[in-house]
N, C-alpha and C positions, 0 to 999 in steps of 0.2 A: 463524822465520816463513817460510814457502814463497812463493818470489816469483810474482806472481800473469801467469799469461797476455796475451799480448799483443793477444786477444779481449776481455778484461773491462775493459778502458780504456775509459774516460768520457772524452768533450774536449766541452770549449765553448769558442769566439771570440768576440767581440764588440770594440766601439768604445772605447776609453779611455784618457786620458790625450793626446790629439791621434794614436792610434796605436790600435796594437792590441794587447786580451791574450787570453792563449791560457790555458786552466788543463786541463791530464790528469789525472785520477785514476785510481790501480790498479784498482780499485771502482767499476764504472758507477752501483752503487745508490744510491752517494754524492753524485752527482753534483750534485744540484740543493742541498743542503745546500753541497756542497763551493764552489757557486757563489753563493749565495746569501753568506757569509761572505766571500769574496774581491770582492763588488759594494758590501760594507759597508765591505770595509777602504779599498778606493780611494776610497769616498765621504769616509772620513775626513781620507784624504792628501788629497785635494785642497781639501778646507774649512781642514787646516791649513796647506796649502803652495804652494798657490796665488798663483803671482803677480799674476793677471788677475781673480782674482773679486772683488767688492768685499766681497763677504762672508766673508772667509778671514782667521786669523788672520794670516797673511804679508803681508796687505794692511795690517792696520793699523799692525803693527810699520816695515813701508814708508815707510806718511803718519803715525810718532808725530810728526814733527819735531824730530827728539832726546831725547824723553823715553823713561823704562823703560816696559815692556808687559807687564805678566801673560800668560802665554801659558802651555798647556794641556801635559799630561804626553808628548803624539805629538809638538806643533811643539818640544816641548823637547831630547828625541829626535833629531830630524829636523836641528836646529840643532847638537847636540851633533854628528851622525855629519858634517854640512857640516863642521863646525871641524875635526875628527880628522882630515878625508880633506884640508883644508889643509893640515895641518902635518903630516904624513909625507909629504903630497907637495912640500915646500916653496914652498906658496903655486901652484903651478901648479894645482891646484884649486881655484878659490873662489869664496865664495860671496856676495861684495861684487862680482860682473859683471852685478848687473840694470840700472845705469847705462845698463855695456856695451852691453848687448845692446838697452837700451831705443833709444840714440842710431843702432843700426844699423838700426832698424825693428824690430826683432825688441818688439815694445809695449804687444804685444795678443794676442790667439788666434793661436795658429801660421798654420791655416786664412785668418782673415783677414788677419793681415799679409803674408802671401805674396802675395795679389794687387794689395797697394803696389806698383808696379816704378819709381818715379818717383822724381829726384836724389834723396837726401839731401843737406839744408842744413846740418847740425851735426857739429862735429868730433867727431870716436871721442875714447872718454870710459876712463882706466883705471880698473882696480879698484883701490878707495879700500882695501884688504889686510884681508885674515882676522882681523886682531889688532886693529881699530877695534869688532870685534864682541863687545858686551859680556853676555856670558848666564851669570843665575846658577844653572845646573843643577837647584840645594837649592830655589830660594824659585820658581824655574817664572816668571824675569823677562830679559826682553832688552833689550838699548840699541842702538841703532845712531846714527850723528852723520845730524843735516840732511841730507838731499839724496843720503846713500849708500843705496843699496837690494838687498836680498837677493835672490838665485836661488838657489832647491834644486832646481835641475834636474840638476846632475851628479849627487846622490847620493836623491833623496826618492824618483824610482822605483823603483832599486834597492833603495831601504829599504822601499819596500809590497811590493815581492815577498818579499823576507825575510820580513818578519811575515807577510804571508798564508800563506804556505808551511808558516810554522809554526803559526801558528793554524790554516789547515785541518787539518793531521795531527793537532794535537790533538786536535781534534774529530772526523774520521772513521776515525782510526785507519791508511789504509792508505796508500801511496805518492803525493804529489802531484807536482805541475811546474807552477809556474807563471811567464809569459813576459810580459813588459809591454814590445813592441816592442823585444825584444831583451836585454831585463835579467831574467834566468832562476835559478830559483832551485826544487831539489828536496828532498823531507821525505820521510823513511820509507822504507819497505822499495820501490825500483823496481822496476816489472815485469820476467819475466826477460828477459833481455838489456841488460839498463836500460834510461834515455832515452834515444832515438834526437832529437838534434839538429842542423838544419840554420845553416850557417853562410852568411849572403849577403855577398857582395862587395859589392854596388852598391847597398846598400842604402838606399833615398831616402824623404820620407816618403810616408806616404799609410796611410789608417786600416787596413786590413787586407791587410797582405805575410804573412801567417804561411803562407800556400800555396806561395808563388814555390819556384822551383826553385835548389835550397842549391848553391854555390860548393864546400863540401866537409859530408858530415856527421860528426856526434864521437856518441860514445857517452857518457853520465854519467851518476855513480851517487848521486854525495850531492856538497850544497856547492854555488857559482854559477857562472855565467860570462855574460860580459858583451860587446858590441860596442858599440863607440864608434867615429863613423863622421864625415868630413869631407862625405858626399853626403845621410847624415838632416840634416831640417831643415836645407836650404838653401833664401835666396830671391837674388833680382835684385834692385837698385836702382839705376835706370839703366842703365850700363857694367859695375856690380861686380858680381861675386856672391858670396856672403857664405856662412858657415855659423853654426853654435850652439857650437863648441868657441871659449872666447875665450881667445886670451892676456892673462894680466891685467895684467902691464905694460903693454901696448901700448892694450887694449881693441880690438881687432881680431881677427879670427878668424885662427885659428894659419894659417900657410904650413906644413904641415906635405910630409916626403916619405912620409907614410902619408896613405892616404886610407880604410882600417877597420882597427882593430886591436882581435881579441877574446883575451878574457884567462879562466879560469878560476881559481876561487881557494875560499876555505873558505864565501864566506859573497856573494852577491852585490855588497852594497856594496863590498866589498873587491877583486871582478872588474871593477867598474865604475870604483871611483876609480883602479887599473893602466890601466884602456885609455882614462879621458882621460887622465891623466899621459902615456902615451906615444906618444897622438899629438902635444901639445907637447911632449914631448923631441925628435922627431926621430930621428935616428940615433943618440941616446944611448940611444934605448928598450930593444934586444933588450939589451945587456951589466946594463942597470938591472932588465932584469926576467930575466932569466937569474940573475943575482945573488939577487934574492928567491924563485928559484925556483917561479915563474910557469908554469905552461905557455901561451904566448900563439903567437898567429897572426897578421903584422903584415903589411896588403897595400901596396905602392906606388902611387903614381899611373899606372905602365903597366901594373898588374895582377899584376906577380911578386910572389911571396910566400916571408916569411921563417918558420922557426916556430923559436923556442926552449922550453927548460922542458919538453920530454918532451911539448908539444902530438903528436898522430900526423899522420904524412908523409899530404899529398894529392896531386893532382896539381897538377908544377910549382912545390913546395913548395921551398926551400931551408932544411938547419938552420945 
């Protein structure tokens, strides 16, 4: 198949997920199909993954009180890849920090709870661990104990870009990209020269950054890559400032000495759950993900940057 021009690209932005997604296709004619399917697939993730709607199955599983919950073939999915991205990352990913993040403020819509800035009265709460999470893949049922509560925020975007990526190529046949504030994931044959992607450093929230001007760009041809970032989703309360990445021991947002680390890898989920793992590891990250043979990009809090895994040199880059 002849890779298509860099003239015949189709893009659309728009608002989603408290962020923003981006989706390119090879095929401009495609484009409203190609859109129209990726507007279905995130409607679905967030009816099943949703921690804030009350309409979501993640809500109910939330408030069962201890009891099992029938839940649907996507949040089964979506719960299996939380557990998986637990336990190869040993428990540094998980998906028992909605406590967490609830007692931080973090309780509500991103948007709204950021403009709480006022003390916090309740102690930071840890993750009650990955292995209290009782789901039976076969019969499409989850348990969770009293009062523990689920976040599939480290891995359920990465999982809609996945599947959309690949639902749309099947359905229009030619190369797609699609980018869900930073969780990116490509199908099919890329235009030539491939995808030209931009990587931000400072990356904060706010519904549409996919313009800003890229820190370094990488070129990709097939597979994910992921940023995971200590300055997305930050707020204030009071004195502190807080972020979205928790350590689950502690129930507190990591101290980390990265402040974005982006990873590429086979399959988005898989570039996503490497770059939270390493920004809790710390300075264990490059040797941990050099090891898995990752190519990642890990930035410090003064701005120098490390790349291991065969990422390409930018400026200022150290390997």
């Amino acid at each position: 198949m002849r890779a298509a021009p860099a003239e015949a690209i189709g893009a659309r932005t728009f608002a989603a997920f408290g962020t923003f997604a981006s989706l390119l296709v090879a095929d401009r004619d495609s484009l409203e199909l190609a859109y129209g399917l990726l507007a279905g697939e995130l409607l679905a993730v967030d009816m099943a993954c949703s921690r804030f709607r009350t309409d979501s199955e993640l809500w109910r599983v939330n408030h069962a009180q201890g009891h099992p919950v029938g839940i649907s073939p996507l949040l089964t999915e979506a719960l299996a890849t939380a557990l998986t991205a637990a336990r190869i990352t040993d428990g540094d990913v998980d998906p028992t920090c909605g406590q967490s993040l609830a007692r931080l403020g973090y309780d509500r819509d991103f948007a709204q709870a950021q403009q709480d800035t006022t003390d916090l009265i309740t102690p930071p709460a840890p993750a009650a661990g990955w292995q209290t999470v009782e789901l039976d893949a076969e019969r499409h049922t989850v348990r969770v104990p009293d009062a523990v509560m689920l976040d599939l925020g480290a891995t359920a975007k990465a999982l809609a870009a996945d599947r959309a990526a690949a639902r749309i190529h099947g359905a229009v046949g030619c190369g797609v990209l699609v980018n869900l504030g930073g969780d990116i994931r490509v199908a099919g044959e890329p235009p030539a020269g491939g995808w030209r992607v931009g990587i931000l450093d400072d990356l904060a929230y706010a519904p549409r950054r996919a313009h800003d001007e890229p820190s370094q760009a990488v070129i990709i041809r097939d597979g994910g890559l992921a940023t995971s970032s200590t300055q997305a989703r930050a707020w204030q309360r009071g004195g502190t400032r807080l972020h979205h990445i928790i350590a689950p021991r502690t129930g507190l947002p990591a101290d980390s000495c990265w402040r974005t680390v982006s990873v590429a890898a086979a399959t988005c989920v898989d570039a996503n759950t490497a770059s939270t793992a390493a920004v809790l590891r710390g300075e264990r990250a490059p040797q941990w993900l050099d090891e898995l043979r990752l190519p990642a990009r890990l930035v410090r809090r003064d701005g120098t940057t490390l790349i291991v895994g065969g990422w390409p040199a930018g400026p200022g880059s150290q390997a």
